[in-house]
Structures are given as structure tokens and as C-alpha cells.
N, C-alpha and C positions, 0 to 999 in steps of 0.2 A: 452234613458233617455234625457231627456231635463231639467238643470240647468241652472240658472242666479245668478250668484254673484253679489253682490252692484250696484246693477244697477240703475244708474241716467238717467232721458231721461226730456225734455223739451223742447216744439215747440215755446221756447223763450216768452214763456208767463208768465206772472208772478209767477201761480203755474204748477209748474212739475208734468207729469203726472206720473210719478215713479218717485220714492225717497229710495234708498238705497234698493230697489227689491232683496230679496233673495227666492229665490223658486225652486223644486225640485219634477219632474215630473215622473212618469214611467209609463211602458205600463197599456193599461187600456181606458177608455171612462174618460175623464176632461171635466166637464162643465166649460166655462168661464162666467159667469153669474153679472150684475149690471144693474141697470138704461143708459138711454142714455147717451155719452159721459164722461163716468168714465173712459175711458179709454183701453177697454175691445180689439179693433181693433187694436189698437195703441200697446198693448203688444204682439196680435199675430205678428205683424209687426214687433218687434223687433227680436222675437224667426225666425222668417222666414228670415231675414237679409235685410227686404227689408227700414227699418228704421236701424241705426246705433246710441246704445245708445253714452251719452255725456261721461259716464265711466263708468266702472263695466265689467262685462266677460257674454259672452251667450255662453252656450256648447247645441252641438247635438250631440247622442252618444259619447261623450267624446270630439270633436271636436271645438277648437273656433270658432264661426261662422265667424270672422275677421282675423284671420289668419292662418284658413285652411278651406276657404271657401268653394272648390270643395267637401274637404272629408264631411264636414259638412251638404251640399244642396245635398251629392247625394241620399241619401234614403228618403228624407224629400219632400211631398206635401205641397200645399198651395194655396186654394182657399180665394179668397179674397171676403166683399161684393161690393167693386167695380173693375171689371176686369179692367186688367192692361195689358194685352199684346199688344205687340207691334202694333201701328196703322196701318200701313203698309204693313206691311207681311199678306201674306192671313193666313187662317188659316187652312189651307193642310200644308205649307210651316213653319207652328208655331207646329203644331202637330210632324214632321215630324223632327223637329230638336229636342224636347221630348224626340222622339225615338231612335234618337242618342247619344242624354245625359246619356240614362237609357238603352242604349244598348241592345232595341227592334228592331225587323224588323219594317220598315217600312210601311210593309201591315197595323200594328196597329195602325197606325195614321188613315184610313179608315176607320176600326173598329170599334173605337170610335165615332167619326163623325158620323156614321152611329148610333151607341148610344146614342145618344143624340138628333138624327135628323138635323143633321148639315149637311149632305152628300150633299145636293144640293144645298150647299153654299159655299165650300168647298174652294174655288178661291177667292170668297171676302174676303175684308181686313176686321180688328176686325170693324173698324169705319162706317159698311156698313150694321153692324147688329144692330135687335133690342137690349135695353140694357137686355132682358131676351134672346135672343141664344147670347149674351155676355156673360153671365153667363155660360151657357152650355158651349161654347169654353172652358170658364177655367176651370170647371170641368172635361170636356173630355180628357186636359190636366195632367189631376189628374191621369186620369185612367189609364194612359200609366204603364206599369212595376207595379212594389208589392213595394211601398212606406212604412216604416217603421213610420216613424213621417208625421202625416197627420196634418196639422189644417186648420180648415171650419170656416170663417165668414159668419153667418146666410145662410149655406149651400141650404135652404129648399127656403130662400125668391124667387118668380119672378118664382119657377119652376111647369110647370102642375105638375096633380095627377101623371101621368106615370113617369116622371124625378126623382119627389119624391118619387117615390118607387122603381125606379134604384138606388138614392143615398142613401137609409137608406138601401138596401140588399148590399149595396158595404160598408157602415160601417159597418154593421154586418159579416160580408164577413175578412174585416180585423180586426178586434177587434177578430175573433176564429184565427186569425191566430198570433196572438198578439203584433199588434201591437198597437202604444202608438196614440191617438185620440185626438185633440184638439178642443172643438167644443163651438165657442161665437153664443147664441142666443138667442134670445126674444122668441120661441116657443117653450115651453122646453117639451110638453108631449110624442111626438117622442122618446126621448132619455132618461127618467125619468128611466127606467126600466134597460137599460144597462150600467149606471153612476156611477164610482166608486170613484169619489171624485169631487170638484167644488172648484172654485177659484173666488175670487172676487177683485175688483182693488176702493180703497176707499181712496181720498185724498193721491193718490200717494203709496200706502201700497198695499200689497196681502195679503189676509188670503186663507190658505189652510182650507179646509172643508174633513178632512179624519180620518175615514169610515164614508157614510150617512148613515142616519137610515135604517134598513134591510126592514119596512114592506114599497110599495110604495108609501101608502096613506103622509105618516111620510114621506118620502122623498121629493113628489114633495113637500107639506108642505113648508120644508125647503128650496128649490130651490127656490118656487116662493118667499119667504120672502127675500132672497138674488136678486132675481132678481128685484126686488120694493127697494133695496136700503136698507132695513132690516139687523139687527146685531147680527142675529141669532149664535144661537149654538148648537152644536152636544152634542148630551145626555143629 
């Protein structure tokens, strides 16, 4: 489960991109859904720990992400849509310490690589790839161990036909094995059919969207309406 209590956040700009955030997540497929720049990246970033709201609480499986960081990031993925790993480290040497976090063998840092088609880049550093097997790195990084809390910023962007169909069978993959799915993106027909609720970030505010309509015509419907910025509602 993923909760947020009164959550304030602000890039010191006049309006906050969160304002009193209360929301409450469980396993399942969440679409994160809005127009550009509502804010949609900036809440997976907080739920990931990789931004630190101004106040308020973020829990993963019960854990606060600020003061019990370890317990909190160790079941939890997090693909970003701009890769962030480290510039320097190759990315064997970035897979490899994954494998140590998540207490896989190290053979599985190959594995993936080789998943992705990174195997023969293995040795260069992030900053020496294009910014699409940038991508790949981070998601290859995903795939290490059975992550519980997964979140995907625009998971699909930048990847061929092949990646994109390694990535929608590996959320399909964890979503039967039930785990909780966070996924922001602007190309929502991928994910229309296995989407059990949708959240939207509008002037600092979330609205939860739970249950969507059952038939899928009526579903994407309401997702693309949300997604254009729309202040739809369920039933």
C-alpha cells in the first residue's frame, strides 16, 4: 500500500504542486493521468523518495519513506522518464549493486542487460548511451528481484516494438502476482483494459477515480477525458 498524508510539496514557485495531498493506494494497476506539467512526475517522485515533500507523511507498505528509508525502497521499483543513474558507474557495476540491494545473484545483473540489449555496452558509463538504452538501463534495473511497488513514468516512451512488449508482459507478469502498479502516461490504450482506478493531480489536489466504468469503451472514455485535463466522473 502506498499512503500520503497532508502532503505539501513546492519547487518554490508561487503555486505548489501539492497542497494538503491525501491519497491511498493498493495493489492493483493506477493510472496517473493529466495534461503536461500538472504535476503527475513530480508525485511519482515524491512516492519514490526521490523528491522530499515540504511536510505531510509518505508511507510504502506501512513504512515512512523519511524515516525508515531502507525498509520503505526495498520492495519498491521506480522507473523514471528521465534516467537518473549514476553518470559514472558503468552500467554492469550499476546493475550489479541492484543485485546486492535486492539480494539476487549477480549473474542477474547479465540477464537483464542481455534483456534489454544492453550486453554489449555493459562497461559504459550511463552518460555514453543513447538517451533510449538510457532508458533501458533503468528499466533493466527494474527488473532485478519481484519488486512489490513498481512506478513507470511514460514507461513505453523511446522503447522499440520488442522492449514494449517485454515491458507490458513484465507488468502483466506482476500485476497476477499482485502487486500494486503506478503507471503516469500520455498513451493510455496499453493499459486501458488492466486499470483499476486513476488518479489525477489538478491545482495541487488528487482526485481518486475508483471503480472505472466496467465496459472498456466507457473506460478509456473517462481516462482520455482525465487525461486532456477533463473533470469527469464515475457513474
Amino acid at each position: 500500500m502506498i499512503r500520503l498524508k497532508d502532503v505539501h510539496f513546492s519547487y518554490r514557485y508561487p503555486e505548489a504542486v501539492l497542497k494538503g495531498a491525501d491519497l491511498q493506494i493498493v495493489e492493483g494497476l493506477t493510472l496517473l493521468v493529466g495534461p503536461n506539467g500538472c504535476g503527475k512526475s513530480t508525485l511519482l517522485k515524491i512516492i519514490a523518495g526521490v523528491e522530499r515533500p515540504d511536510s505531510g507523511v509518505v508511507e510504502v507498505e506501512g513504512h515512512d519513506m523519511w524515516s525508515e528509508e531502507v525498509a520503505a525502497r526495498r520492495n519498491l521499483a521506480y522507473v523514471s522518464e528521465q534516467p537518473d543513474l549514476t553518470p559514472y558507474a558503468t552500467i554492469k557495476d550499476v546493475m550489479q549493486l541492484v543485485c546486492r540491494l535486492r539480494a539476487e545473484p549477480l549473474e542477474r545483473a547479465r540477464e537483464v542487460l542481455e534483456n534489454v540489449g544492453l550486453e554489449q555496452v555493459a562497461n559504459r558509463s550511463i552518460r555514453e548511451l543513447s538517451m533510449g538504452q538510457r532508458r533501458r538501463a533503468v528499466l533493466a534495473a527494474a527488473w532485478i528481484g519481484a519488486p512489490r511497488i513498481i512506478l513507470l513514468d511514460e514507461p513505453l516512451e523511446l522503447m522499440d516494438r520488442g522492449i514494449r512488449g517485454e515491458v507490458l508482459a513484465w507488468i502483466e507478469r506482476s500485476l497476477a502476482k499482485g502487486a500494486l502498479v503506478v503507471i503516469a502516461a500520455h498513451e493510455l490504450e496499453p493499459f486501458v483494459a488492466k486499470a483499476a482506478r486513476a488518479v489525477t493531480v489538478c491545482r495541487g489536489r488528487l482526485r481518486l477515480f475508483e471503480p472505472l466504468p466496467a465496459a472498456e469503451r466507457s473506460r478509456f472514455e473517462l481516462l482520455d477525458s482525465l487525461a486532456r485535463g477533463g473533470n469527469a466522473s464515475v457513474g
